[in-house]
C-alpha positions, 0 to 999 in steps of 0.5 A, spaced: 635 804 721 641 802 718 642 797 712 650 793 711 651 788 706 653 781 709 655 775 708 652 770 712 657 765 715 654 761 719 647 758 722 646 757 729 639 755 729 633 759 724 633 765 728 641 766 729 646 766 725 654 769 724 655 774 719 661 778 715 658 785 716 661 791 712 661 797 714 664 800 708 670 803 706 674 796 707 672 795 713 668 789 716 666 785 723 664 779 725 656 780 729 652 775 731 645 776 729 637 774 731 631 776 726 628 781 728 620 780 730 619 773 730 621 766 734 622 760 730 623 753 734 628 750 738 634 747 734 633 740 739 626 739 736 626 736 729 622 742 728 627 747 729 632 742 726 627 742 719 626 750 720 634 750 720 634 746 714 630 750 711 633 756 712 640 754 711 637 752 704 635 758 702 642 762 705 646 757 699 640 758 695 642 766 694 649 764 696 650 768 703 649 775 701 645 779 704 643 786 706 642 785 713 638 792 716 638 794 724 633 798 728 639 801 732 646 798 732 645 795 740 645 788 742 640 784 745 641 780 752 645 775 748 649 780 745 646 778 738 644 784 733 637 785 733 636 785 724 631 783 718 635 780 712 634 781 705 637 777 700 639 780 693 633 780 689 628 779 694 622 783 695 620 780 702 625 778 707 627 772 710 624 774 718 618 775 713 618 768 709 619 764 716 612 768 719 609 767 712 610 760 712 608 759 719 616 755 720 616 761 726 611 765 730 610 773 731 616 775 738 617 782 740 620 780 746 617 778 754 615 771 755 613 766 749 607 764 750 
């Protein structure tokens, strides 16, 4: 596992965002991630747009910093990072949070059912 602090740039939709990353040492790339571990709704339902609200909600709540934490520094079929994301402070993660609340459901890869 590896852990980076990042500043989330832009939502693409509530399981895919852009990212600042830094590598440490001043050094920082540009990566589009997906949550870890979960499916949340598509941005063209008015669920997906109201999970999207909700996270862009909370992302300004904590004002975009995080840690963000890969299992392997490699890219899914779309070339996002794969990542599970800590806001400051917070004990449970934002993947969690969206599980937990019901706004995504459980994904590991495969067919959605």
């Amino acid at each position: 596992m590896f852990q980076y602090a990042a500043q989330i740039l832009k939502i693409k939709d509530a399981d895919s965002f852009s990212a600042d990353i830094d590598l440490g040492f001043s050094v920082h790339v540009h990566a589009d991630l997906r949550l870890d571990g979960l499916d949340a709704p598509e941005i063209k339902t008015v669920a997906g747009k109201d999970v999207k609200a909700w996270v862009q909600s909370e992302v300004a709540r904590h004002g975009g910093n995080c840690i963000v934490t890969t299992r392997k520094d490699k890219t899914e079929k779309y070339g996002r990072m794969l990542a599970v994301v800590h806001f400051v402070g917070e004990s449970v993660s934002l993947n969690q949070a969206l599980l937990d609340s019901g706004r995504a459901k459980a994904y590991s890869g495969g067919k959605r059912t």
